[in-house]
C-alpha positions as CSV (number, residue, x, y, z in Angstrom):
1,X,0.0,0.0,0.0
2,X,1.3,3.4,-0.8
3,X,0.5,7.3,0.2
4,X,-1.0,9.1,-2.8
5,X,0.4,12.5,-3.1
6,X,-0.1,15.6,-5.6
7,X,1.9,18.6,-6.1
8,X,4.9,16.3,-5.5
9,X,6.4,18.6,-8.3
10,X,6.3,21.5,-6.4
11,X,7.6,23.4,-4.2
12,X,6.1,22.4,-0.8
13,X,5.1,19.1,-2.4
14,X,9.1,18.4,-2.4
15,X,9.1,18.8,1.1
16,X,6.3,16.5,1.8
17,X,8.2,13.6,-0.3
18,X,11.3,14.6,1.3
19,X,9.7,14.2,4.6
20,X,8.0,11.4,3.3
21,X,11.3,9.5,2.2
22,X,13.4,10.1,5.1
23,X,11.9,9.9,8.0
24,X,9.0,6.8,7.2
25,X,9.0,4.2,5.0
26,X,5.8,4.2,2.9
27,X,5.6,3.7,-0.8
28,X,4.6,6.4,-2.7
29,X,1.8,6.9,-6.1
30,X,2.7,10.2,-7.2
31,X,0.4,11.9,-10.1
32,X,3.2,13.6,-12.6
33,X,1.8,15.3,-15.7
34,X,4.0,14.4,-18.5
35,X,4.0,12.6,-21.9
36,X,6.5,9.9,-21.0
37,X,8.0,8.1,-18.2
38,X,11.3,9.6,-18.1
39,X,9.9,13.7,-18.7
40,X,7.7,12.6,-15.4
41,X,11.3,11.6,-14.0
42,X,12.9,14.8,-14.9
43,X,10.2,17.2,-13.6
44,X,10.9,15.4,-10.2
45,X,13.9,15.8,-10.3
46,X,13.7,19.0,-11.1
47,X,11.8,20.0,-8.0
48,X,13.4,17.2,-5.7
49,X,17.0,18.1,-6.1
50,X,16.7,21.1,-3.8
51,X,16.9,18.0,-1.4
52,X,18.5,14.8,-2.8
53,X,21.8,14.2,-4.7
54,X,20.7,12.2,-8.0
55,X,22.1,9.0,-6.8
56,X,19.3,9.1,-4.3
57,X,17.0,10.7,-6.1
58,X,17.3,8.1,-8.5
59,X,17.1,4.8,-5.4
60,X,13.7,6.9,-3.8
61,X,12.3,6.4,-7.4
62,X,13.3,3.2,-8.3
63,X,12.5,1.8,-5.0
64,X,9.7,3.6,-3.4
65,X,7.4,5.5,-6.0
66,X,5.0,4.9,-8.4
67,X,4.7,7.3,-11.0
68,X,1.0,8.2,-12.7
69,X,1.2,10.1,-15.6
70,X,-2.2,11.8,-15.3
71,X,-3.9,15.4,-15.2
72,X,-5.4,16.7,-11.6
73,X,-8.6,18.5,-13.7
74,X,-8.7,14.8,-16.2
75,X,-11.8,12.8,-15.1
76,X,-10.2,9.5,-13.3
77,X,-7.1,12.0,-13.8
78,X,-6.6,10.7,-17.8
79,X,-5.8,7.6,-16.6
80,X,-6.6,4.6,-18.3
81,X,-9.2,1.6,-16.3
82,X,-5.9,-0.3,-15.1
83,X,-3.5,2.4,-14.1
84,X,-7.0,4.0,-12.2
85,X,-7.8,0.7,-10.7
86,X,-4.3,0.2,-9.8
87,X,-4.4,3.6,-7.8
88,X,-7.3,3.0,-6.5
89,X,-6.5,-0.6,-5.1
90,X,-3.0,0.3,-3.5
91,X,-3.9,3.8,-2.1
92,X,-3.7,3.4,1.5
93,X,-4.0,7.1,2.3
94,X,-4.1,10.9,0.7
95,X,-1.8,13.9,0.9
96,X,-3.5,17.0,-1.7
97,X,-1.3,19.6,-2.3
98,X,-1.9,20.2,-5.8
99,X,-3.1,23.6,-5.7
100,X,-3.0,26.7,-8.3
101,X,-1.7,29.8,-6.5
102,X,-2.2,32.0,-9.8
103,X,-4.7,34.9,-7.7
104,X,-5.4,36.6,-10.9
105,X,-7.0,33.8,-12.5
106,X,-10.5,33.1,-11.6
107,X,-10.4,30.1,-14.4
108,X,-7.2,28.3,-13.5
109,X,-8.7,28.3,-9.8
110,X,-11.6,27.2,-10.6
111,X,-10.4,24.2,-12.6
112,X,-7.1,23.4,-10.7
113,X,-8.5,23.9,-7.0
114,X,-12.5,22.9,-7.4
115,X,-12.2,20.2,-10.3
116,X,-8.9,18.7,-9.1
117,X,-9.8,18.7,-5.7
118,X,-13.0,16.9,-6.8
119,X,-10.9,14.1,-8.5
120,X,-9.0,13.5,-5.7
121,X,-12.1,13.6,-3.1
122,X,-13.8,10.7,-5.3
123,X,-10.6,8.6,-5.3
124,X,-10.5,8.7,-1.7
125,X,-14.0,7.4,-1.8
126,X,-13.5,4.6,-4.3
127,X,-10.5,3.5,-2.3
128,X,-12.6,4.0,1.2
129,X,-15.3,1.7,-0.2
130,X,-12.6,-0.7,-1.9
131,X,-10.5,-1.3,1.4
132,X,-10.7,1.2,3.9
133,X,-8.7,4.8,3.5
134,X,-6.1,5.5,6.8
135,X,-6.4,9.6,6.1
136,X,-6.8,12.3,3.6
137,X,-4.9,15.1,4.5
138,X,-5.8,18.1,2.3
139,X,-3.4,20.9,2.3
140,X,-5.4,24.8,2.5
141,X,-4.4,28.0,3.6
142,X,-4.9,30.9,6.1
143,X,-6.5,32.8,3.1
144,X,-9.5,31.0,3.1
145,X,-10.3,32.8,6.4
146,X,-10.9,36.4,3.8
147,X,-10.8,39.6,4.6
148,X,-9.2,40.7,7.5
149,X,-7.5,43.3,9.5
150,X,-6.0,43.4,13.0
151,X,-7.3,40.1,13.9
152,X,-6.0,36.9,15.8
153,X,-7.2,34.0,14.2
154,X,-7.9,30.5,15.4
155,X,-8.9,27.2,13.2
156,X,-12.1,27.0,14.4
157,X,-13.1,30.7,13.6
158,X,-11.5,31.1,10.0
159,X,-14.6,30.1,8.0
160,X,-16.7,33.0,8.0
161,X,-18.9,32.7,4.9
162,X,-20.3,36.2,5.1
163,X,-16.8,38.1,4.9
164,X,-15.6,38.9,1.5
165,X,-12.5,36.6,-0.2
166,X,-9.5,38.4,-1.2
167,X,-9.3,36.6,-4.4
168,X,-9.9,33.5,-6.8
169,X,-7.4,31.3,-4.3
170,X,-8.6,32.4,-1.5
171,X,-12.5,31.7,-2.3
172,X,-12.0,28.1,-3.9
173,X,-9.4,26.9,-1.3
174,X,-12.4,27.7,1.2
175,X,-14.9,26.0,-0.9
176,X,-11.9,23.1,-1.7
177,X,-12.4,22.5,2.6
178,X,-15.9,22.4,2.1
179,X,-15.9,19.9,-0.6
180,X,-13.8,17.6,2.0
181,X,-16.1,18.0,4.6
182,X,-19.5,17.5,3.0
183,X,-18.6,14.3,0.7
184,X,-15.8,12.7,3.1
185,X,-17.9,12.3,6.3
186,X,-16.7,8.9,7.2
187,X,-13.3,9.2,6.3
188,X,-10.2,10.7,8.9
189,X,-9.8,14.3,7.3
190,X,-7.2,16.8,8.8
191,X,-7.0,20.2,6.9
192,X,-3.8,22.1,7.0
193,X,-3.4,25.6,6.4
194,X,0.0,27.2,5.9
195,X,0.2,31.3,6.2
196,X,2.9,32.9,3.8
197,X,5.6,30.0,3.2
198,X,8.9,32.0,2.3
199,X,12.2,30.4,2.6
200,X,13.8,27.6,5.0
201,X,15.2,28.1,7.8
202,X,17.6,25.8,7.5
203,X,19.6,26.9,4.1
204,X,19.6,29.4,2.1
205,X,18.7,27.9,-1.3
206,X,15.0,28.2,-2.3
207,X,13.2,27.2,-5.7
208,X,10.3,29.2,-5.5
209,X,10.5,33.1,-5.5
210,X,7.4,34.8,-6.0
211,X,7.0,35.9,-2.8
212,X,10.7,36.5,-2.3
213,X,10.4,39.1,-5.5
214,X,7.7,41.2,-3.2
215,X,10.1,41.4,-0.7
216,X,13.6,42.1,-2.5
217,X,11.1,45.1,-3.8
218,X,10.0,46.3,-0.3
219,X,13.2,45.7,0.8
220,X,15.3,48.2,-1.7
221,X,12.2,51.0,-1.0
222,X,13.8,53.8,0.8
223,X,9.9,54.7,1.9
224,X,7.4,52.0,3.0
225,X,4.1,52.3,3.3
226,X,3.2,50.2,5.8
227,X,2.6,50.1,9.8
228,X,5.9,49.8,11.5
229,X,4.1,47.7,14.1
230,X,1.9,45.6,11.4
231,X,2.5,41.8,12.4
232,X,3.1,39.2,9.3
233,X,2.6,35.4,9.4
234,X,5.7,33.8,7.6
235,X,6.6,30.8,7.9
236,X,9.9,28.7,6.5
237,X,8.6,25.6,3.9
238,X,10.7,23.0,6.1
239,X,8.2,23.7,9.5
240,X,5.4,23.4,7.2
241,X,6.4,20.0,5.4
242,X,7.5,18.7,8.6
243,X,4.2,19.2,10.4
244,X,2.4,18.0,7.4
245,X,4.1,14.9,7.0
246,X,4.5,14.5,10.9
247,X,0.9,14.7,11.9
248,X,-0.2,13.0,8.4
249,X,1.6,9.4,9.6
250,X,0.3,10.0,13.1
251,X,-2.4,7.3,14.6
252,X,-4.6,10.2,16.4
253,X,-3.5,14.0,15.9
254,X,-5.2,15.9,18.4
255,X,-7.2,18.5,15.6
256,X,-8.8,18.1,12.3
257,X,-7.5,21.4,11.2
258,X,-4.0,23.1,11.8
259,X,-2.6,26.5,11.5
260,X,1.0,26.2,10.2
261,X,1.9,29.7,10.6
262,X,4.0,31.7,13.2
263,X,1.3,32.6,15.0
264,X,1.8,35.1,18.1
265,X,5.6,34.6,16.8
266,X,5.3,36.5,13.7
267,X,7.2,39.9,13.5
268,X,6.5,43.4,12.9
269,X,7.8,45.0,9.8
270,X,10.0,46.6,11.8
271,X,11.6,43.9,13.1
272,X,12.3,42.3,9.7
273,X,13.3,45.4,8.3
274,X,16.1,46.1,11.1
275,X,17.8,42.3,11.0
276,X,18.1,43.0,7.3
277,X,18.9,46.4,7.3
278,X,21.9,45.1,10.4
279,X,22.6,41.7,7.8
280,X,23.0,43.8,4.9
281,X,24.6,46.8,6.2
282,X,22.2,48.7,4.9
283,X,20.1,51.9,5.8
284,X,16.9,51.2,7.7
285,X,13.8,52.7,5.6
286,X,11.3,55.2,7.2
287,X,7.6,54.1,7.5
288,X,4.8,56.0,5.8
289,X,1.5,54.6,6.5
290,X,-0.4,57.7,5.0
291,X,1.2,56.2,1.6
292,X,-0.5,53.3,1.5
293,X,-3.5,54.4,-0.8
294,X,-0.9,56.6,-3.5
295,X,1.4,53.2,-3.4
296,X,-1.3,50.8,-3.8
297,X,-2.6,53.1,-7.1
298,X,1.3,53.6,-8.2
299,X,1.2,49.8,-8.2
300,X,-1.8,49.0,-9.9
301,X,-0.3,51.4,-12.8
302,X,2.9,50.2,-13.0
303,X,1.9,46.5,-12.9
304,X,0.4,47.3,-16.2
305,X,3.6,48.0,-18.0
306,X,6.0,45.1,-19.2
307,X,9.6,44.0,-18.2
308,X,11.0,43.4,-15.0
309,X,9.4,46.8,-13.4
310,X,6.1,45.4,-14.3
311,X,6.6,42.5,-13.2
312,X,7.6,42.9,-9.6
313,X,4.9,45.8,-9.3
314,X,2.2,42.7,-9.9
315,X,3.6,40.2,-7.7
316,X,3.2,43.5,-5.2
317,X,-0.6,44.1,-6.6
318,X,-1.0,40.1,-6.0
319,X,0.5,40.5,-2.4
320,X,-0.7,44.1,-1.3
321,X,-3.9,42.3,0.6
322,X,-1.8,39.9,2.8
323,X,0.7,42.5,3.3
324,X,-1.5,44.8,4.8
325,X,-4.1,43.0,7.0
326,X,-2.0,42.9,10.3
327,X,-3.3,39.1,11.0
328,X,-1.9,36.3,12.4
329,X,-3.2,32.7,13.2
330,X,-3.0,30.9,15.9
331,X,-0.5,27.9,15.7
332,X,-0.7,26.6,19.2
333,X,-2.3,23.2,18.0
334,X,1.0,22.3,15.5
335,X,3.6,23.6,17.9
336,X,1.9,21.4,20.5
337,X,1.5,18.7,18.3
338,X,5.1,19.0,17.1
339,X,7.3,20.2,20.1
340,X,8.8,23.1,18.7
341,X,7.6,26.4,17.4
342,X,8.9,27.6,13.6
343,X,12.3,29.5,13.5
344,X,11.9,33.2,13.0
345,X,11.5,34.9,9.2
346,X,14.2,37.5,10.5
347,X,17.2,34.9,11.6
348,X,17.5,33.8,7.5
349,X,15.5,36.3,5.7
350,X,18.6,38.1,4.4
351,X,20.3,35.2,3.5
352,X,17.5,34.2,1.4
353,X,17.3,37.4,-0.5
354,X,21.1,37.2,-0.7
355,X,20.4,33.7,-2.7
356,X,18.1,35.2,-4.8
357,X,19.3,38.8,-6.3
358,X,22.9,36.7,-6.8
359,X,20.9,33.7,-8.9
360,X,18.5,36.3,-10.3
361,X,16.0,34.4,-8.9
362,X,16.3,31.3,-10.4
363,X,16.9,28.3,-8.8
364,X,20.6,27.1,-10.4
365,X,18.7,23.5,-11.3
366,X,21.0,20.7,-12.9
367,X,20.4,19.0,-16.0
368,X,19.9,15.1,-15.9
369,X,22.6,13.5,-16.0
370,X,22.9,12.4,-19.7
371,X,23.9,8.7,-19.3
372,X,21.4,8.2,-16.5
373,X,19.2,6.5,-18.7
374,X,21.9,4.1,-20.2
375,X,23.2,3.2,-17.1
376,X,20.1,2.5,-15.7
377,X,19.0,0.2,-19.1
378,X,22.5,-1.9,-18.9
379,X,21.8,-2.1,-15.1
380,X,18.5,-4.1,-15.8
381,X,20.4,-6.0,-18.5
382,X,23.0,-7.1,-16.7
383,X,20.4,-7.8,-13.2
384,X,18.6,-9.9,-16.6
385,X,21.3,-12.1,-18.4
């Protein structure tokens, strides 16, 4: 029997398997969309090598997963009756963290979040009714708690249908929850909902640098217009696989939802802004509050434009929301559950923006090895003759 998992191509996804592959020892079905076996190979590795040299890259896949070459929004995910059965029949439990983040697309929401999440949610219930599913775990967000401001928020009080959503992610991620709930009522559900994941606190090398963009911007701004004593929720990706994987493999966790977020630990933008003004030897900016209305509208104009300028200013339009709410949520379930609270945003933020401006954020990825295939043909010839 084996743990199904999607988004295993992506950026937290990679530190799910990682988690998965280290510290248990569970098979893995992982849904890949490609054409062939070996692109499905190299888009994990791709995403995996931010934690695995390639010879064990190469033993984890070999040994421990099997790959589905299927489409999350695909009825029966594109596969054919055998490969579905097959996934069906061997699925012992669920991970979801497929998810689109794309906030200015209503439609790739819609499609990714509701209709994949849908697909999934009906294999867990062909493989409850076949044999009995362990869990589904179904990986959310604080988002789906809406709009906000100046608030401490716990599990049980994010779902506030009459607020307003911030955006497309935000709505179908809530509705994504609701889905599990209503048409999974027999089955062991636990939700988890990271805040802003940014960076681990462990190294400084990152793959994923959206939200690392907004902040190399905010961070060369002389003038910010923001509340010097404004709290935001960051947390680094290694907490929030851990705790995922961690309370995913456990008998009994205490909850059925988690906030993996810093909770009453998050900083002010003050305090950010001094450890990497001190790390970077650079000048500290002044705070402008009264300029949050002409820099939201500056924004919105330049993110209009094209190139590199236009670019960051809509990752900042994308962003300006969770920027600006002064929330944080409670995370005194997973660091009861877990032992430990997550390191601080300030202690490695600088090194992480160092990583980024010097690799123009882009993760430095390595090419397959081009005799990787060969080697691993005459290996089964040889285990053959």
């Amino acid at each position: 029997m084996a743990i199904f998992v999607t988004g295993s191509t992506g950026y937290l996804g990679s530190y799910i398997v990682a988690g998965l592959f280290t510290e248990h020892r569970e098979s893995l079905n992982l849904l890949v969309r490609a054409k062939t076996e070996q692109e499905a190979r190299e888009r994990l590795w791709a995403s995996w090598q931010l934690h695995f040299e390639f010879p064990e890259f190469i033993e984890h896949i070999d040994t421990r997963v099997r790959i589905f070459r299927g489409d999350l929004t695909n009825e029966r995910f594109g596969l054919c009756d055998d490969e579905y059965h097959a996934l069906v029949d061997t699925t012992d439990s669920l991970i979801h963290c497929a998810a689109s983040l794309n906030r200015k697309s209503e439609k790739q929401c819609l499609n990714v979040n509701l209709r994949g999440t849908l697909e999934v949610i009906q294999l867990a219930r062909r493989a409850q009714s076949r044999h009995g599913l362990r869990r589904y775990s179904h990986v959310s967000t604080v988002a789906v708690a809406g709009k906000r401001q100046n608030e401490i928020v716990t599990e049980d009080a994010s779902i506030d249908w009459s607020r307003s959503d911030y955006d497309p992610y935000a709505r179908t991620k809530k509705f994504c929850e609701h889905m599990a709930n209503r048409l999974l009522p027999d089955i062991s559900k636990t939700i988890f909902r990271p805040a802003i994941v940014l960076g681990d606190s462990r190294r400084v090398e990152t793959s994923q640098f959206d939200m690392v963009r907004a902040f190399h911007v905010l961070a060369r701004m002389p003038v910010l217009p923001l509340r010097p004593h404004d709290k935001i929720d960051i947390v680094p990706a290694n907490f929030v696989g851990k705790a995922i994987v961690t309370i995913h493999q456990k008998d009994a966790p205490g909850h059925g939802i988690y906030h993996l977020s810093s909770g009453m630990g998050s900083q002010t933008y003050l305090e950010l802004t001094d450890a990497i003004a001190q790390a970077g030897g650079m000048r500290r900016p002044v705070f402008s509050p009264w300029l949050g209305g002409p820099f939201s509208s500056t924004v919105n104009w330049v993110a209009k434009r094209s190139g590199a300028a236009g670019y960051g200013a809509s990752l900042l339009k994308v962003f300006w929301p969770y920027l600006d709410w002064n929330t944080v949520f409670d995370n005194s379930r997973v660091v009861s559950e877990l032992g430990e609270a997550p390191v601080k945003f300030s202690t490695y933020a600088y090194p992480l923006l160092k990583f980024s401006r010097d690799h123009k954020f882009r993760y430095p990825a390595k090419p397959w090895p081009p005799n990787a295939t060969l080697e691993k043909t005459a290996a089964k010839g040889r285990a053959g003759a």
